[in-house]
ROGU-304398 format. One record per residue: x, y, z of N, C-alpha, C in turn; residue number from 1. Coordinates in pm, 1 decimal. Layout:
BEGIN
       n.xx       n.yy       n.zz      ca.xx      ca.yy      ca.zz       c.xx       c.yy       c.zz   num
          X          Y          Z          X          Y          Z          X          Y          Z   NUM
...
//
This chain:
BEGIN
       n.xx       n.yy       n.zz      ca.xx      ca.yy      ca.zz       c.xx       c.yy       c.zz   num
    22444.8     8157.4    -6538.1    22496.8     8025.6    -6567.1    22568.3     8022.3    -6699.9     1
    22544.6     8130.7    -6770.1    22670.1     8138.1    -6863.8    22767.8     8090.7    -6853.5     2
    22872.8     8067.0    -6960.9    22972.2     7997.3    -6952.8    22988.6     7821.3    -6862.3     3
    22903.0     7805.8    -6854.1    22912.9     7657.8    -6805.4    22987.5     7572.2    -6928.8     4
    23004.1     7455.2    -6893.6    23110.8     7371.9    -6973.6    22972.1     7260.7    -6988.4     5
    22910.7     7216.9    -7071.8    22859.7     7084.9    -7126.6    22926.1     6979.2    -7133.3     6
    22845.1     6811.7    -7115.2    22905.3     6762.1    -7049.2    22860.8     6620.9    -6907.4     7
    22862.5     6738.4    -6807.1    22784.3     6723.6    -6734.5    22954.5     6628.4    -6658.4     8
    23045.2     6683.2    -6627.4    23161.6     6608.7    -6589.4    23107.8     6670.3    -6447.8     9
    23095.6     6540.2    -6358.7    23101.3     6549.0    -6217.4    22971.7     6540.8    -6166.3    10
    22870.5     6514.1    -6241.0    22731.0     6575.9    -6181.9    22683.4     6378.9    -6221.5    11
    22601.4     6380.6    -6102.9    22556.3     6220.6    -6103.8    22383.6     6229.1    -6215.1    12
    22353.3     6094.1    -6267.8    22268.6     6105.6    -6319.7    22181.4     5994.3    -6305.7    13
    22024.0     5993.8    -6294.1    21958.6     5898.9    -6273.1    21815.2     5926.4    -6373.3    14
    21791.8     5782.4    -6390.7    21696.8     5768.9    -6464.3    21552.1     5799.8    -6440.7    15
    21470.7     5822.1    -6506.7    21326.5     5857.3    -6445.1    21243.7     5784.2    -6344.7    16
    21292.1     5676.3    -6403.6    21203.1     5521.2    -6308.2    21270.1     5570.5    -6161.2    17
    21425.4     5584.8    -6155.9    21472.1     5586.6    -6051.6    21426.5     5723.7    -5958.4    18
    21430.6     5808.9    -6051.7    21374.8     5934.9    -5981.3    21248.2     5935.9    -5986.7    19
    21168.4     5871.8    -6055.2    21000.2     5872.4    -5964.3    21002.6     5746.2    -5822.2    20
    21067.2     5632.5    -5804.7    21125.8     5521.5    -5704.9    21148.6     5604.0    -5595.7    21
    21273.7     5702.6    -5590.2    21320.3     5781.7    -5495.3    21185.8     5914.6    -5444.7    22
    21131.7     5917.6    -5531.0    21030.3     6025.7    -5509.3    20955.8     5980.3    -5431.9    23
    20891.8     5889.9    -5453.8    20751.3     5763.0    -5401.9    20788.3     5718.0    -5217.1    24
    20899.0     5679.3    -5253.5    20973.1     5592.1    -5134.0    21019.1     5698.0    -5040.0    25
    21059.5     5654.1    -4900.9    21137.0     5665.8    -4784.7    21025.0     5754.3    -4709.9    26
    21132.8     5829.7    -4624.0    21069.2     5893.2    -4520.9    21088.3     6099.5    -4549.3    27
    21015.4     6155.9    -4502.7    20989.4     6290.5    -4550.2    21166.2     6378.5    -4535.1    28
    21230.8     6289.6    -4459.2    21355.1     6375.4    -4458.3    21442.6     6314.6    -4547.4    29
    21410.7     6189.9    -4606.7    21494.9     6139.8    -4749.0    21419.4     6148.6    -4877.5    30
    21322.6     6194.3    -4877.3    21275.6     6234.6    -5015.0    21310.0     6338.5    -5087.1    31
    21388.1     6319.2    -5223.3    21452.1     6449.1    -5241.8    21341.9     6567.0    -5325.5    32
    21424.5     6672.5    -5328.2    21350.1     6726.1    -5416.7    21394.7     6742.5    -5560.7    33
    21223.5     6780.8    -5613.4    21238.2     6755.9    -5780.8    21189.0     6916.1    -5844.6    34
    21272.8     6943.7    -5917.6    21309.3     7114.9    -5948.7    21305.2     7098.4    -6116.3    35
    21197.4     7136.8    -6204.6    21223.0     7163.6    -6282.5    21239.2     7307.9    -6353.5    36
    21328.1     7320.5    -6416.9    21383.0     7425.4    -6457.3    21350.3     7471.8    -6623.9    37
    21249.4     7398.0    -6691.7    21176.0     7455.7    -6806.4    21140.2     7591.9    -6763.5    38
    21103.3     7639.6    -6856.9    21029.5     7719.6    -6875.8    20860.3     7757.6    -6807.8    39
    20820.4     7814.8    -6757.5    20658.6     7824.7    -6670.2    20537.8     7780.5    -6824.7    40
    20616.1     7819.9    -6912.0    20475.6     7784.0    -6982.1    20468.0     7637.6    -7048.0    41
    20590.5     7586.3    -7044.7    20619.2     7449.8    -7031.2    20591.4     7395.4    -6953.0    42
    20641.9     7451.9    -6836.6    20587.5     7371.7    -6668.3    20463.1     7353.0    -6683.1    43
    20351.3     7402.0    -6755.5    20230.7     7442.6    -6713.6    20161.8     7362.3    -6831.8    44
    20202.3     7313.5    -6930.2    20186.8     7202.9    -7028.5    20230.3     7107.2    -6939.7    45
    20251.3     7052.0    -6858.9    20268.5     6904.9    -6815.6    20395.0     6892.2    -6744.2    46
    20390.1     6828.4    -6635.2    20496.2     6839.1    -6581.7    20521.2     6693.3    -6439.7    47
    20637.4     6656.0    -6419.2    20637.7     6521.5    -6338.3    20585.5     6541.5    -6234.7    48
    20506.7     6452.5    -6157.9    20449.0     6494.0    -6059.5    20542.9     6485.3    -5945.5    49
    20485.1     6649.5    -5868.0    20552.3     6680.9    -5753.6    20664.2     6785.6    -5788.4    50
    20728.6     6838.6    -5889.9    20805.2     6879.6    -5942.7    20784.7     7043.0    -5938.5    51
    20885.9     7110.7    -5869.8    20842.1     7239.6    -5875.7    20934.4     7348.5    -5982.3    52
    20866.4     7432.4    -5981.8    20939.6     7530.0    -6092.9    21019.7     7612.8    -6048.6    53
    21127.2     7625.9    -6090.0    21211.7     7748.4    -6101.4    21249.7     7729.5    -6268.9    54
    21253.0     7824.0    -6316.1    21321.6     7804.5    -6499.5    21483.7     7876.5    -6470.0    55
    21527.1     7796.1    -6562.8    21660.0     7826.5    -6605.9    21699.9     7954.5    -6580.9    56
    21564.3     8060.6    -6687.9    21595.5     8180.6    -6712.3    21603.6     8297.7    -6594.9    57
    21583.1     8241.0    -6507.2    21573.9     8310.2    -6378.6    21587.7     8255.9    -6258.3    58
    21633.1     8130.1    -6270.7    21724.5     8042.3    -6197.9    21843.8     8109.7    -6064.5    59
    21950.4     8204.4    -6112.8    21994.7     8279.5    -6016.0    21959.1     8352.3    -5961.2    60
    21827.5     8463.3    -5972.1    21767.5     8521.6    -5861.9    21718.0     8435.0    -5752.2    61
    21647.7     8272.1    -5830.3    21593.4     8198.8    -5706.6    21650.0     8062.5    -5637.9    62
    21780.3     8096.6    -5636.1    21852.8     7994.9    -5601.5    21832.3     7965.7    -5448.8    63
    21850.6     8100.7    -5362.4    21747.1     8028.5    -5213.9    21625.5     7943.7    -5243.8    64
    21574.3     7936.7    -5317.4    21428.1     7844.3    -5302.5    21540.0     7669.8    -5320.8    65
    21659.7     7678.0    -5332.1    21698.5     7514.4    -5358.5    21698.9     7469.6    -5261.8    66
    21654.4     7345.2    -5161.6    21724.9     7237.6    -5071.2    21859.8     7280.9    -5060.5    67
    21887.8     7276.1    -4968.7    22015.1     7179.0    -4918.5    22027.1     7142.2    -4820.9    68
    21949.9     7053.6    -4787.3    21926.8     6975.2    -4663.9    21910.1     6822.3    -4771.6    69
    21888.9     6819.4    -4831.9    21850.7     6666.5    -4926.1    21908.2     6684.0    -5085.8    70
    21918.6     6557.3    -5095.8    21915.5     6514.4    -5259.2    21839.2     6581.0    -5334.4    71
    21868.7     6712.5    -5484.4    21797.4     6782.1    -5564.7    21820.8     6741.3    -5690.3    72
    21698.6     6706.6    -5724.0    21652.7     6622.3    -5887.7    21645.8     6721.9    -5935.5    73
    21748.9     6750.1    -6053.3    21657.3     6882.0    -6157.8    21640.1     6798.7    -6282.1    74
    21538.8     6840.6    -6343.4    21450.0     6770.0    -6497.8    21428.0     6917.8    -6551.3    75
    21387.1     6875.4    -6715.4    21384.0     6969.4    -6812.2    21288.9     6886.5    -6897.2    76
    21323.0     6968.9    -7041.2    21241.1     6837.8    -7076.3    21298.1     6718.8    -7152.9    77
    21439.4     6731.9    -7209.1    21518.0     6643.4    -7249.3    21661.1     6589.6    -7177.5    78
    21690.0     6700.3    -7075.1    21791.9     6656.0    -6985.3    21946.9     6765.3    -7025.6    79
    21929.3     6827.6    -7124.7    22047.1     6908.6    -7112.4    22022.6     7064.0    -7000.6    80
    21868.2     7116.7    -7033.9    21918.1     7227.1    -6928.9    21891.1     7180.9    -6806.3    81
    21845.6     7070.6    -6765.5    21915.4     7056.5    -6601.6    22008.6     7005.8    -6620.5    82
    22095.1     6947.5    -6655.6    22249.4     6915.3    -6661.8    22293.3     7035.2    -6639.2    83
    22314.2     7156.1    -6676.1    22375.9     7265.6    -6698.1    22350.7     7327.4    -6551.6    84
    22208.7     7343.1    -6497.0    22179.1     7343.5    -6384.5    22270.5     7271.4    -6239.1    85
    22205.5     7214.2    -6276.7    22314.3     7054.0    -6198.5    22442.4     7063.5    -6188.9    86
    22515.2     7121.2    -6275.5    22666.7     7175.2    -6331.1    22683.2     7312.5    -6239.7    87
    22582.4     7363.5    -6256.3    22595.3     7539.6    -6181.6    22581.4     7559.5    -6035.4    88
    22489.3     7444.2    -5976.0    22459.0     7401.5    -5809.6    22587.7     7328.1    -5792.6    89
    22639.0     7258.5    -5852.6    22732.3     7138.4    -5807.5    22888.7     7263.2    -5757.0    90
    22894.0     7332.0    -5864.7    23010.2     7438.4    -5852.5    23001.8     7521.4    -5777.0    91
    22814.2     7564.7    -5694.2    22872.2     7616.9    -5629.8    22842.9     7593.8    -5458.4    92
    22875.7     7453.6    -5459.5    22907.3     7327.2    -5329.7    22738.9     7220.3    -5295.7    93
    22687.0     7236.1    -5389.5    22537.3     7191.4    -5378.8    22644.4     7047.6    -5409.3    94
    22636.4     6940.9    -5312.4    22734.2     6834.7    -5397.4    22603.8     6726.5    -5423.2    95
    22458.4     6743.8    -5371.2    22399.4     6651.8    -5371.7    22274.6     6692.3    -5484.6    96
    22309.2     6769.8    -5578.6    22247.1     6787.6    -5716.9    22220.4     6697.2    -5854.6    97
    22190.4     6669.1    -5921.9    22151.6     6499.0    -5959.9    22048.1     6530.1    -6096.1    98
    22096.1     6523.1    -6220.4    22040.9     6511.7    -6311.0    21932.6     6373.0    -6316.7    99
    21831.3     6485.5    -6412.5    21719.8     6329.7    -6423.3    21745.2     6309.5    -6570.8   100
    21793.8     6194.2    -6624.1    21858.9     6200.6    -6709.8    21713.8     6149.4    -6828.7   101
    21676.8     6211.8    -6983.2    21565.8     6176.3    -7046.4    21522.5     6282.7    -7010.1   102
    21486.3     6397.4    -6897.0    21384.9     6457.8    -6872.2    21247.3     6440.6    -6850.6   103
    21164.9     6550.9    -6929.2    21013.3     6506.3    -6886.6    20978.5     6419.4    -7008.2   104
    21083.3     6433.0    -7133.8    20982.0     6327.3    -7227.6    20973.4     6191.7    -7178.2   105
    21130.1     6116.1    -7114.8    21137.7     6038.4    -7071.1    21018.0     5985.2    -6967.7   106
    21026.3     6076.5    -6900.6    20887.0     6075.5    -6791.0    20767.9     6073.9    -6821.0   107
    20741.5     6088.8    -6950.0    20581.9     6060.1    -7024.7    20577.3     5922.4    -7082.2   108
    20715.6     5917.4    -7147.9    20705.3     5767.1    -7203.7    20687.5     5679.5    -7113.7   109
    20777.5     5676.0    -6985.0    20720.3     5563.6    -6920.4    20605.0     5547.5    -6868.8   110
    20510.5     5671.3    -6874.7    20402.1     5662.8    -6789.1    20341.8     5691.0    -6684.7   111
    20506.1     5796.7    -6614.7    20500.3     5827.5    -6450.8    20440.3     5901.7    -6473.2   112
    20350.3     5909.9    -6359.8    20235.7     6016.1    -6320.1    20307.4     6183.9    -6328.0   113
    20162.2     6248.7    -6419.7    20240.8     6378.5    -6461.9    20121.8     6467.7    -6420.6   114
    20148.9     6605.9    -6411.7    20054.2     6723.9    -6341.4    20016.9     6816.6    -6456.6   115
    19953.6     6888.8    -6467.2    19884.5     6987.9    -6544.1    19860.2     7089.2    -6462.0   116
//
């Protein structure tokens, strides 16, 4: 994912409330998924609930593990390395990739239920 452009030109972004709302709600084939891309020993300090790991740093070996059948939330913990993420799926035709914008701090402040 080198060389990506910061930014985040083209990549949609939603707020935590909205991405725990969308998480909570619908039916099992519209619930998207939620991909965070910290780090494992970060992941493993706390993390949004439901949210699975792939990290950044090894992100292109496990790019089969992404959806694409649904809407993919990626979170971090402040919102730039899934942007960059989000930037790197979007380019290469993932069009339904979707920053959680705040990240996981955002996601503590409000209160949404978080995993250990």
């Amino acid at each position: 994912m080198a060389g990506q452009q910061s930014g985040g030109k083209n990549v949609p972004e939603i707020s935590v409330s909205e991405a725990w709302k969308r998480l909570s709600e619908g039916g099992q084939d519209t619930v998207p998924a939620l991909i965070d891309v910290r780090e494992t020993w970060e992941y493993r300090n706390g993390h949004a609930q439901g949210a699975v790991n792939i990290p950044m740093s090894v992100f292109q070996t496990r790019i089969a593990e992404v959806p694409t059948d649904r809407d993919v939330l990626f979170i971090c913990q402040v919102g730039a390395r899934s942007m960059q993420v989000a930037m790197f799926m979007r380019g290469r035709g993932l069009e339904r990739a979707i920053n959680v914008d705040g990240g996981t701090d955002a996601w503590q402040a409000r209160g949404l239920p978080m995993e250990r």
